[in-house]
C-alpha positions in Angstrom: 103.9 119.6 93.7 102.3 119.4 97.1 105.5 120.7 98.8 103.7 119.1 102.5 104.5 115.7 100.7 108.4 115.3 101.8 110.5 112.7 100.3 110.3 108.8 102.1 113.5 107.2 100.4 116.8 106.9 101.5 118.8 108.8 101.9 116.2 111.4 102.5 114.7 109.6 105.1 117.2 107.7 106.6 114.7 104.9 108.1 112.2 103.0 106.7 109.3 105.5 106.1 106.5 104.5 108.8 103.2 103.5 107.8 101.5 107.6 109.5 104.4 109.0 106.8 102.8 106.9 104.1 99.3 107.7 105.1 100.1 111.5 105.8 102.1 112.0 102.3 98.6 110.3 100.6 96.0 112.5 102.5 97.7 115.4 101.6 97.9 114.3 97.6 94.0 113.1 98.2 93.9 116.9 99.4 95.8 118.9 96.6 94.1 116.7 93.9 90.8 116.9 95.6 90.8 120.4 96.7 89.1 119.3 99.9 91.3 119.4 102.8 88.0 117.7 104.7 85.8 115.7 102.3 81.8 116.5 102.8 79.8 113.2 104.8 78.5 111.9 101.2 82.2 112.1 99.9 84.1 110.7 103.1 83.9 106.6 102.1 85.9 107.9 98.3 88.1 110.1 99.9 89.5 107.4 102.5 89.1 104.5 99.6 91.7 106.8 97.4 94.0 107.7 100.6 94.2 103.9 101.3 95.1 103.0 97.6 97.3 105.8 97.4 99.0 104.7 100.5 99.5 101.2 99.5 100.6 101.7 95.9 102.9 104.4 97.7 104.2 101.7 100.1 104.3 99.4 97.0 106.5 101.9 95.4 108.9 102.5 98.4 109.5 98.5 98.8 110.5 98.4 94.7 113.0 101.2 94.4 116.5 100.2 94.2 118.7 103.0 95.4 121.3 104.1 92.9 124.6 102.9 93.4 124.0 100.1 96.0 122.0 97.3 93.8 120.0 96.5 96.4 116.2 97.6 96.4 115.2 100.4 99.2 113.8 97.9 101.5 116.8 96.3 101.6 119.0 99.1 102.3 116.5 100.5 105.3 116.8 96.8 106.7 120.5 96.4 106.3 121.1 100.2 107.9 
């Protein structure tokens, strides 16, 4: 595991994760899975086409968890808190 990738649920996080965390947790899995930290100029449009999938099946993801022991779905808690 990328250990630059931190946690963006509650109660890790205890706000909503904002949309840079999102971004910044997908470069750096573009990066580990990659092994670019900067993609090459004929690589750049597929690198930032899989950060920007990554970041919206990650925001996807964040929206659907329920957090155990409260029934209601992350989103929910971050809104309610």
């Amino acid at each position: 595991m990328c250990r630059s990738i931190k946690t963006l649920r509650p109660p890790a996080l205890p706000e909503e994760a904002t949309e840079d965390e999102i971004r910044a947790a997908a470069l750096q899995y573009v990066r580990k899975v990659s092994g670019f930290r900067a993609p090459a100029a004929h690589n750049r449009e597929v690198f930032d086409r899989a950060v920007d999938a990554i970041a919206e099946a990650t925001a996807g993801l964040l929206d659907g968890l329920e957090v155990r022991g409260t029934g209601a779905s992350a989103s929910a808690v971050r809104q309610a808190g």
